[in-house]
C-alpha positions in Angstrom: -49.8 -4.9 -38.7 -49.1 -5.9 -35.3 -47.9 -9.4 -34.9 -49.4 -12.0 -32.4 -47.4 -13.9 -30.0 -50.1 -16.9 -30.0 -50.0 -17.1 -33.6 -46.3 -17.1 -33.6 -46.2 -19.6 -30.8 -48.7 -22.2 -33.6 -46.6 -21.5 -36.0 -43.8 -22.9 -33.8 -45.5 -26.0 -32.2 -46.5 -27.0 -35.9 -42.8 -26.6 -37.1 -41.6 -28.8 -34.0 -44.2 -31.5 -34.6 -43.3 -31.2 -38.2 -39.3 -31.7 -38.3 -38.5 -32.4 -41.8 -40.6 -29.2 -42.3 -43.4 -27.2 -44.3 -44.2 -25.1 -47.1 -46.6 -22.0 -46.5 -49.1 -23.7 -47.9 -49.0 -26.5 -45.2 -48.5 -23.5 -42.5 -51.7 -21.8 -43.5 -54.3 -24.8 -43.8 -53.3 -26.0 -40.1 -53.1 -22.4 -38.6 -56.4 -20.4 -40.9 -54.5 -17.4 -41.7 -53.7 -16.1 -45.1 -51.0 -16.8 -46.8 -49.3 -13.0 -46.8 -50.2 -13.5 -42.9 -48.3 -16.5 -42.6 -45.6 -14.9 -44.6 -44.8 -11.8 -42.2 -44.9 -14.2 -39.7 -42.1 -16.5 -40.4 -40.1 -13.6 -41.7 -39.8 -12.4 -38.3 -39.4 -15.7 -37.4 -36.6 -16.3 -39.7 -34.9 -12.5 -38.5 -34.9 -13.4 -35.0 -33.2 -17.2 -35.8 -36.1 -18.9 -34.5 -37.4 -20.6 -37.8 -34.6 -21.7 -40.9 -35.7 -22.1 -44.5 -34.1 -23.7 -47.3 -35.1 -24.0 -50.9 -36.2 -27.5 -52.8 -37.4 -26.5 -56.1 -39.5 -23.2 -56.8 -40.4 -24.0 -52.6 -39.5 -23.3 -49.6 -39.3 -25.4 -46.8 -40.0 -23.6 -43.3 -38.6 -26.0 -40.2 -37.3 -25.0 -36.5 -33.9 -23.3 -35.8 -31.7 -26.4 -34.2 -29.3 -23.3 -33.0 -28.9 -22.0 -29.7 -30.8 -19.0 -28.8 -29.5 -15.9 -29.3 -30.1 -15.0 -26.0 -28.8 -18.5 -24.6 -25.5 -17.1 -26.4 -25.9 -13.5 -24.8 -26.3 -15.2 -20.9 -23.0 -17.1 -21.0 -20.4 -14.0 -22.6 -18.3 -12.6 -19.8 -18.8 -9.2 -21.7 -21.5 -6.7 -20.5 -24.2 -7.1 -22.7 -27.9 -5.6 -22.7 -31.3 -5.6 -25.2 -33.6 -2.3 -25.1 -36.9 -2.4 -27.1 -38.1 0.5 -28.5 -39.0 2.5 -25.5 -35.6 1.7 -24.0 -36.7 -1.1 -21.3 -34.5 -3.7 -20.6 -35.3 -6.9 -22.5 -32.7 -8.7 -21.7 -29.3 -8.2 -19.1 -26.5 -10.4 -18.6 -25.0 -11.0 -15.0 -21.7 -9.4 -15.6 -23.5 -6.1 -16.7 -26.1 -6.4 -13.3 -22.2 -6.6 -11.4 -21.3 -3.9 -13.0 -24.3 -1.7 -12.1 -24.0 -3.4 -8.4 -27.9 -4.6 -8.8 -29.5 -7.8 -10.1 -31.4 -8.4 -13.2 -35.1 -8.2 -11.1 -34.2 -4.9 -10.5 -33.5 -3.8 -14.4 -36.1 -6.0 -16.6 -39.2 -4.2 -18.2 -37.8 -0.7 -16.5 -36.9 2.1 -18.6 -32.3 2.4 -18.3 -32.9 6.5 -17.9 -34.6 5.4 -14.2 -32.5 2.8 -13.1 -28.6 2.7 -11.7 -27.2 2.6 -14.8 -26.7 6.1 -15.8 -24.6 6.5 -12.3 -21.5 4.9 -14.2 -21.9 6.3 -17.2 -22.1 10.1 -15.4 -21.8 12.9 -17.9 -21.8 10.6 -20.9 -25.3 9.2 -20.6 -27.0 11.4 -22.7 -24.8 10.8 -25.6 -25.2 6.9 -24.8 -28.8 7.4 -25.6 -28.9 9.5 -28.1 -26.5 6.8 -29.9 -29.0 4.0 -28.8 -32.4 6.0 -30.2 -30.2 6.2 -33.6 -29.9 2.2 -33.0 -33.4 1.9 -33.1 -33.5 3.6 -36.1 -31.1 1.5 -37.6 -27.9 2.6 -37.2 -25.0 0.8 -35.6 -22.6 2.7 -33.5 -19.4 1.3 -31.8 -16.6 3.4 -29.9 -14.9 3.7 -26.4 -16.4 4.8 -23.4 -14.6 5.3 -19.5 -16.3 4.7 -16.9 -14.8 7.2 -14.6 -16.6 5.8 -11.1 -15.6 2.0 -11.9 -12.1 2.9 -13.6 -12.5 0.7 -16.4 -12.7 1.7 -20.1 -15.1 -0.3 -22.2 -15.4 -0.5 -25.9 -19.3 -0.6 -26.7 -21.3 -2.1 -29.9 -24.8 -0.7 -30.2 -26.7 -2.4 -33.5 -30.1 -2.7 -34.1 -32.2 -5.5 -33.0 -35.8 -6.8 -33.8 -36.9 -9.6 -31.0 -39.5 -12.5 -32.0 -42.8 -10.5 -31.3 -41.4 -8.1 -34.2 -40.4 -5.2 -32.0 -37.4 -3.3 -32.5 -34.9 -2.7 -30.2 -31.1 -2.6 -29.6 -28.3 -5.0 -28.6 -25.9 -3.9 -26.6 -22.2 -5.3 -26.1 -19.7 -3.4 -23.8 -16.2 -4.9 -23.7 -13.8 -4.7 -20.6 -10.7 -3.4 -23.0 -8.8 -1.7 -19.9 -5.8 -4.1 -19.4 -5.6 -3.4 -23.4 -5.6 0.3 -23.4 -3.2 0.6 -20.3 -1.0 -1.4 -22.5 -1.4 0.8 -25.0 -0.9 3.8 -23.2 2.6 2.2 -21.1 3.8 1.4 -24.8 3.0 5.5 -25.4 4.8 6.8 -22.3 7.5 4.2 -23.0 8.2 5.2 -26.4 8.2 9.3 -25.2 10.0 8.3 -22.6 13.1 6.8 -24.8 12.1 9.7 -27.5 12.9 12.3 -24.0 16.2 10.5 -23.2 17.7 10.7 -26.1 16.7 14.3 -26.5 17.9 15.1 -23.0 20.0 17.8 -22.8 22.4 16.8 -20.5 22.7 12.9 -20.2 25.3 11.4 -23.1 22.9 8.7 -24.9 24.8 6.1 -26.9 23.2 3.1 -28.8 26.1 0.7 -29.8 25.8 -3.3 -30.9 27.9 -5.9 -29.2 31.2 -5.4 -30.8 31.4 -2.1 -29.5 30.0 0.3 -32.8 28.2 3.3 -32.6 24.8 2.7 -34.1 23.4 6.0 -33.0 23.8 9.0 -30.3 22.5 11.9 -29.4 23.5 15.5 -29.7 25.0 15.8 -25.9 26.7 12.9 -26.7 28.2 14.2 -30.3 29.0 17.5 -27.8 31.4 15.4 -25.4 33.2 14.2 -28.3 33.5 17.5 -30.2 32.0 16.1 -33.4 28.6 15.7 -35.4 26.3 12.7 -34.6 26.6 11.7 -37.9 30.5 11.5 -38.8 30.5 9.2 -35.1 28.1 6.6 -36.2 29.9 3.2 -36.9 33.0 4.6 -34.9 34.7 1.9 -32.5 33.2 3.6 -28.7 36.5 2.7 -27.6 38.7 5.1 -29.9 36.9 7.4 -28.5 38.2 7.2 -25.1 41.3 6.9 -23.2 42.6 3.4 -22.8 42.0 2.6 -19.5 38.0 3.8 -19.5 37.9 1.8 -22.7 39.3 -1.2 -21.3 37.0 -0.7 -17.7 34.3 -0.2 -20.0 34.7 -3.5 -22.4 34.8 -5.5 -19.5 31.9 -3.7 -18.2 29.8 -4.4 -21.7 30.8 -7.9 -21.5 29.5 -8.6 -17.6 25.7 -6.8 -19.8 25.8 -9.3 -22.7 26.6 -12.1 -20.2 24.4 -11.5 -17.7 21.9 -9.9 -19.6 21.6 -7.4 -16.8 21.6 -4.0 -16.6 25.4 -2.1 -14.6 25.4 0.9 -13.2 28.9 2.7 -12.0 30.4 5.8 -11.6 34.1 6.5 -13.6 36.1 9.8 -13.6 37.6 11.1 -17.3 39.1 14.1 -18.1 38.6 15.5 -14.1 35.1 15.3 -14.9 32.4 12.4 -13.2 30.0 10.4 -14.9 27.0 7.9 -13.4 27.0 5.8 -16.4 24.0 2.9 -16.8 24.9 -0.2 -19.4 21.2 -1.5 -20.7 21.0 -4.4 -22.6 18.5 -4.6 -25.5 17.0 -8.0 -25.5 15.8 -9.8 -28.7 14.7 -13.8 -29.0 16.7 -13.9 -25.7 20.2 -12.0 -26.7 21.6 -8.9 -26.3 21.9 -7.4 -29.4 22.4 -3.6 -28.5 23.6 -1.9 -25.6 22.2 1.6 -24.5 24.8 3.2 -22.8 23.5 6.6 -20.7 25.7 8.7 -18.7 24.8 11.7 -16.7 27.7 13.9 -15.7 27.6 14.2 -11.9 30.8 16.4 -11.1 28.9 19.3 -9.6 26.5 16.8 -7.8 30.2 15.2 -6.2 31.5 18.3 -5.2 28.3 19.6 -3.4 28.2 15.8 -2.0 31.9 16.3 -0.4 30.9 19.8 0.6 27.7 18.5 2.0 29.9 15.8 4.0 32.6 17.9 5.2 29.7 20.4 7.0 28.1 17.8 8.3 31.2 16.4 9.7 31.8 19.6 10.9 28.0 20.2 12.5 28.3 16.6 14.0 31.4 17.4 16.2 30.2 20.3 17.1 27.0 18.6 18.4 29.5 16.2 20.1 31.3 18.7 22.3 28.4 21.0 22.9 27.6 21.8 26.4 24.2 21.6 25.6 21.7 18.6 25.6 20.9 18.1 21.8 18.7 15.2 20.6 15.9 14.8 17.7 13.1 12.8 17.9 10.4 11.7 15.0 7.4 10.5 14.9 7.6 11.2 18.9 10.8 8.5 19.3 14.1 9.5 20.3 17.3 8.9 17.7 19.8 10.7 18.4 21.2 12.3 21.6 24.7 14.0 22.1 27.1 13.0 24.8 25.6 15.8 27.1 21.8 14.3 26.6 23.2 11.1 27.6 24.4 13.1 30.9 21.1 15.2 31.4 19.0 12.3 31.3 21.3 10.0 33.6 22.4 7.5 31.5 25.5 6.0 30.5 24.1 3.9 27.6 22.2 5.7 24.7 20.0 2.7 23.7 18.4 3.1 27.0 17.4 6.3 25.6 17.2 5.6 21.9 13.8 4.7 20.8 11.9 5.7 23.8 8.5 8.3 23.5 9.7 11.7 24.0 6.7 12.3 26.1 7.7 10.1 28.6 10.7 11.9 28.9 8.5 15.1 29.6 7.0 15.4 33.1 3.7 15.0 33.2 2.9 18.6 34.1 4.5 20.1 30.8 3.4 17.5 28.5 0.3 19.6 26.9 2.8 22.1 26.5 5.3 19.9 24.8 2.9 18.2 22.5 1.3 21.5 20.7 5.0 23.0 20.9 6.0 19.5 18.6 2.5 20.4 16.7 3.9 23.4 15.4 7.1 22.6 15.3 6.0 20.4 12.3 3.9 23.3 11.1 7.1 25.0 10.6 6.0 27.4 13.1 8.4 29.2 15.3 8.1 27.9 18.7 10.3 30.3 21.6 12.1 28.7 24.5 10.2 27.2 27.6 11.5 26.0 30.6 10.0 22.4 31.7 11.0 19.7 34.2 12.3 16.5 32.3 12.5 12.7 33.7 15.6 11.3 34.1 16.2 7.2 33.6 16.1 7.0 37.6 12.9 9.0 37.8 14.1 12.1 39.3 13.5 15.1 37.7 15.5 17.8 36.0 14.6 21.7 35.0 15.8 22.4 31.3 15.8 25.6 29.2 15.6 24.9 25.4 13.0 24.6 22.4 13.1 22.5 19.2 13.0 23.5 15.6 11.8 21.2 12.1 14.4 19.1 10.8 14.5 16.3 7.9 15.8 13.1 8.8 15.9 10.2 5.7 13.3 12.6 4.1 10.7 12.9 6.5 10.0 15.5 9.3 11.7 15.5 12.8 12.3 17.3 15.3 15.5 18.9 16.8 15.8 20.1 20.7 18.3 21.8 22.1 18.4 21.9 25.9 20.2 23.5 28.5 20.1 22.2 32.6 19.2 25.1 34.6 18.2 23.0 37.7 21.2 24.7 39.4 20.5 28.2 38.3 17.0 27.6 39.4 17.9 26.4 42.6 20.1 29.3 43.3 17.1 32.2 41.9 14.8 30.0 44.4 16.7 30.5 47.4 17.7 34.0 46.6 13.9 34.7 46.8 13.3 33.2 49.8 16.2 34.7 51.5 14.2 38.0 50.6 10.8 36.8 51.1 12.6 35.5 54.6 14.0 39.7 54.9 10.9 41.2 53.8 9.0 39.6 56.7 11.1 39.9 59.1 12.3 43.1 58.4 8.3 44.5 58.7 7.7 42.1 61.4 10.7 44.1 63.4 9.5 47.3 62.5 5.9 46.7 63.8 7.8 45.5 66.9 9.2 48.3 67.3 6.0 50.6 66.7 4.8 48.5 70.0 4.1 50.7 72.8 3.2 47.6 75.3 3.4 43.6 75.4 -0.1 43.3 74.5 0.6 45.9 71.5 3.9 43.7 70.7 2.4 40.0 70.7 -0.7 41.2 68.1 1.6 43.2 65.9 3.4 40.3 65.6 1.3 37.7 65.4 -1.2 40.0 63.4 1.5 40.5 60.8 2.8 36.6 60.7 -0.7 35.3 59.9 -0.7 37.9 57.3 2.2 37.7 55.7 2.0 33.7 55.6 -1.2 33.8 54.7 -2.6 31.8 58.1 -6.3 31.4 59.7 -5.1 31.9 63.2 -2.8 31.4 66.0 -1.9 32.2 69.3 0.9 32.7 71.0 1.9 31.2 74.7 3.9 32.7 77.3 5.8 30.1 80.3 5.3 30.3 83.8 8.0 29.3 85.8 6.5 29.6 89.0 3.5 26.9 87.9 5.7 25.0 84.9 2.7 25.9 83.0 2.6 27.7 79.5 -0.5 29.6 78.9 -2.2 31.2 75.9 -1.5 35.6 76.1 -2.5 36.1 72.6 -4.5 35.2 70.0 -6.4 35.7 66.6 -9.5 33.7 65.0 -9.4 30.9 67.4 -12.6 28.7 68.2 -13.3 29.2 71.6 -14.4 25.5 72.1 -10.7 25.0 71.1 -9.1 27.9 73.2 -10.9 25.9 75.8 -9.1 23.2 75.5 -5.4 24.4 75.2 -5.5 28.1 76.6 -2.9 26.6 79.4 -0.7 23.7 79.0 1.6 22.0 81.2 4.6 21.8 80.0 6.3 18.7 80.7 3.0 16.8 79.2 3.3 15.4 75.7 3.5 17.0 73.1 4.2 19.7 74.5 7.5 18.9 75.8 9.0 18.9 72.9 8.1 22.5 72.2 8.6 23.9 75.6 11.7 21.7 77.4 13.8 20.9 74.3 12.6 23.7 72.2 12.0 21.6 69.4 9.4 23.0 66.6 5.9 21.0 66.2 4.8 21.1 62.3 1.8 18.9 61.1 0.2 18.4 58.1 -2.5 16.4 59.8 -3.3 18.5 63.1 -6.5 16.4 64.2 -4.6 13.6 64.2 -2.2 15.4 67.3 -5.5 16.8 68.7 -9.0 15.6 68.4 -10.3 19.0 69.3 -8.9 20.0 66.3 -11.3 18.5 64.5 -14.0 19.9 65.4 -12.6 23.4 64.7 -11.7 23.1 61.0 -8.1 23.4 61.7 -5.8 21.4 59.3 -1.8 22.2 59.6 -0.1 23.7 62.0 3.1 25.5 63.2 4.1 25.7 66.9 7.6 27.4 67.4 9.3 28.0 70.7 10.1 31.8 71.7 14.0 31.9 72.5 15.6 34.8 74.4 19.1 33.9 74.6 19.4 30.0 76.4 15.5 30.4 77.5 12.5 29.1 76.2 10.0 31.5 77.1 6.8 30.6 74.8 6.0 29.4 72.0 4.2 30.9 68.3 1.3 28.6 67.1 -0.1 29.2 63.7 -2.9 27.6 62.0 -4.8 26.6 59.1 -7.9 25.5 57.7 -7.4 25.8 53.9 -3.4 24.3 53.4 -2.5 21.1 54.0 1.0 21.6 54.8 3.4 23.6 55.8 5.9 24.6 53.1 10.1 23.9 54.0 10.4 27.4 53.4 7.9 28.7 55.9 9.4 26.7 58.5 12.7 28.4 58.3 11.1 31.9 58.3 8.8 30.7 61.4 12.0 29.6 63.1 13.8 33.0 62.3 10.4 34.6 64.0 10.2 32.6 67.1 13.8 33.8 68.1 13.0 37.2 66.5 10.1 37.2 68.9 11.5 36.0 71.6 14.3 38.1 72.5 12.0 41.4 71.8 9.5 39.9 74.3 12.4 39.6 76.8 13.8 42.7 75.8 10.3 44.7 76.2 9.4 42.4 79.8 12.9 44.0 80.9 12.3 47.2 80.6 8.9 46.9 81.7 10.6 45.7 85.5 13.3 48.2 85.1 10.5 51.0 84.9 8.8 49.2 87.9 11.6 48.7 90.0 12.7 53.0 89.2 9.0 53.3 90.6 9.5 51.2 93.1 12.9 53.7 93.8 11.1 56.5 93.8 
């Protein structure tokens, strides 16, 4: 028979008008239904604590429930708790359990739990959570622990069968937060193994003594030490056991842990052996009652320690006295750097350097280079030597030779450099190869001189051959006119004609000019329109004018140019000067011969 929620709800308004109560036979004349009706009625009434009955006589008296609502009850528990009918929708949900789930009660009631959020935190064990709620509904309670792996709580859960006012069945579920309780109980585990481990540890001496001193128990390493059984030692005096002055350091050391109530660790020497040694008081109602006493021998641990000292000493002065810049820097910070770091960075104070980004130490140019090197330095990656340019304090910088290798540093990862200053060495390689770039051109600049048949022949092998060799646009080259003070272009190669225009004959006491042809001083710019607008027009950037010397004589002058480089290097300017008095006293030389053979004509 399926039960009415109207007739249920008259049955209630007539108890509550009615508070002293009714019998069934009052219930049925006010409400027409039978009286086995009426009777099914108020026993699910009476089942879900909505209606209370009490006996007077042979009858029984039917009145309202003055208790709270169950579900009243259910609203205010700070436990998770949830009511399923018999098709598993939510009937009911607490606001702790919608927290839980991370959604709100609109979102759960009348919805089947298998299509909600709820299985999310229950993950693999859903399907046995249901399974144990469908046995609910059929009456059987079920209570356990579950985790709930996503949340990282641990609940223990009540299912137990239900039947709500309409007569349904269904389940109530209660999920208690027992986490706090069960990580208690698992610190009291690991606890207890842990003092079950220590005094089954092979090698640390474990002895449990009361306050005066006796033996109450030990372990087998202990026994060992003493070259006796466990058993014949307990209730022994500790201190016969020793020599007198350990015994006496050690009573006064027992008596600091039952004063204090604090645990003293220290490190003695006995029999030329070493042992770290821990006092622990055991605490009961506020007094020590026992003392653990564990002690680990460390002997082999002190001699590797004084080993491990004396090399390091030893490593440390040699890093002191090495030629060679050595620093180490973590996490990209400088701190340490030997006396010779201090002298390769110019600086006489090591916390200028100290703490500073290695980086910024690193000329810009090299720092890519630097960084991945560091990257796999930390890799443990083998990194070979580089040379870079490094900053000093002042700015200037410095070529170094060196690489860096992993290191360990209070037990994390650093780096150690070792650097050597090659700026000297570098200097030195540099100006051997420009002393025989410097040969090398001359030397083939000379020998196509001397292939020259003629003047003309002469001034475009060399000038031919300069341009080439220095990699230069064009040029010209002008030979002086004493008879009209003039200077006036002879030769030349790729220039604009607008240009040649302009300067194919110079006077030479005019500026700039001069300079080149009275006082035989070179003329290098960087910025040649700015020393001639017509220049400009031509595309020509630097320039190199040097004066043609035979002997005390200025006889002309070599002009090179450029359209592509924007300066002309210190090095070029020394071979250009090497040229123009190269070139000079072979134009003499050839312009010599040249009137010998026309005055022997003349002869003739």
């Amino acid at each position: 028979m399926v039960l009415k929620t109207d007739v249920a709800d008259q049955i209630k308004d007539l108890l509550r008008k009615n508070p002293r109560g009714l019998k069934i036979t009052d219930i049925v004349k006010d409400i027409h239904i039978n009286r086995n009706t009426a009777g099914r009625y108020l026993e699910n009434l009476l089942i879900s604590g909505q209606v209370e009955m009490r006996r007077f006589g042979m009858a029984k008296i039917y009145k309202i429930s003055q208790r709270v609502p169950f579900s009243a009850v259910l609203s205010i528990s700070s436990e998770f708790v949830i009511q399923l009918d018999g098709f598993l929708r939510f009937v009911f949900v607490n606001e702790p359990f919608c927290a839980l789930v991370g959604t709100d009660s609109k979102n759960l009631l009348g919805k089947n739990i298998e299509f909600t959020r709820v299985p999310l935190i229950f993950d693999e064990l859903f399907v046995g959570f249901i399974e144990r709620i469908r046995e609910a509904i059929a009456g059987q309670e079920w209570s356990g622990e579950i985790g709930f792996r996503s949340k990282g709580i641990i609940v223990f859960c009540r299912i137990a069968p239900t039947v709500f006012e309409d007569g349904r069945k269904g389940v109530s579920i209660v999920l208690e937060d027992i986490t706090r309780r069960k990580q208690g109980e698992w610190a009291l585990l690991e606890s207890e193994a842990t003092a079950r481990a220590l005094m089954n540890s092979p090698t640390d001496t474990i002895i449990l003594m009361d306050t005066l001193g006796i033996i109450l128990d030990l372990n087998e390493t202990a026994a060992l030490k003493f070259k006796d059984h466990g058993d014949n030692l307990v209730g022994t005096l500790a201190d016969t056991l020793l020599p007198a002055k350990v015994a006496q350091s050690r009573r006064l050391l027992t008596t600091r842990v039952i004063e204090t109530k604090q645990m003293i660790r220290y490190e003695d020497e006995r029999d030329g052996r070493w042992y770290d040694t821990v006092a622990y008081p055991i605490i009961v109602d506020g007094e020590v009652t026992r003392i653990a006493m564990i002690a680990r021998d460390i002997t082999d641990r002190k001699k590797s320690e004084d080993a491990l000292r004396e090399s390091e000493e030893r490593y440390r002065k040699l890093v002191e006295i090495s030629p060679d810049a050595v620093f180490i820097h973590q996490d990209h910070k400088i701190t340490y750097l030997n006396p010779a770091a201090l002298t390769l960075f110019g600086s006489k104070n090591a916390q200028e350097i100290l703490g500073k980004n290695i980086l910024d130490m690193i000329h810009p140019d090299y720092r890519d280079t630097v960084r991945k090197n560091i990257e796999n330095d930390l890799d443990g990656k083998s990194t070979p030597p580089i040379e870079l340019h490094m900053l000093r304090v002042d700015g200037t910088s410095v070529i170094v030779e060196g690489r860096g290798v992993k290191t360990t540093i209070n037990g994390k990862p650093a780096i150690q450099v070792a650097l050597r200053d090659i700026t000297g060495r570098k200097r030195a390689e540099d100006q051997i190869a420009h002393q025989a770039r410097t040969l090398a051109i001359l030397n083939e600049i000379i020998i196509t001189a001397n292939q020259a048949s003629s003047l003309a022949d002469l001034l475009n092998f060399f000038l031919t051959t300069t341009l080439r060799l220095l990699d230069y646009d064009a040029g010209g080259i002008y030979l002086v006119d004493e008879d009209t003070d003039t200077a006036s272009v002879v030769h030349e190669k790729n220039l604009p004609e607008e240009f040649l225009a302009k300067i194919r004959t110079v006077t030479r006491g005019e500026k700039p000019y001069d300079a080149l042809f009275v006082r035989g001083e070179p003329i290098f710019t960087d910025n040649f329109p700015s020393l001639s607008p017509v220049a400009a027009s031509s595309g020509l950037c630097s320039l190199a004018s040097i004066p043609l010397i035979a002997g005390t004589s200025i006889i002309g002058a070599l002009n090179i140019d450029s359209k592509k480089r924007d300066r002309v290097t210190d090095q070029e300017r020394e071979i250009l000067l090497v040229i123009g008095r190269e070139l000079g006293t072979t134009i003499h030389r050839m312009v010599a011969k040249i009137e010998e053979k026309k005055q022997q004509s003349t002869g003739h």
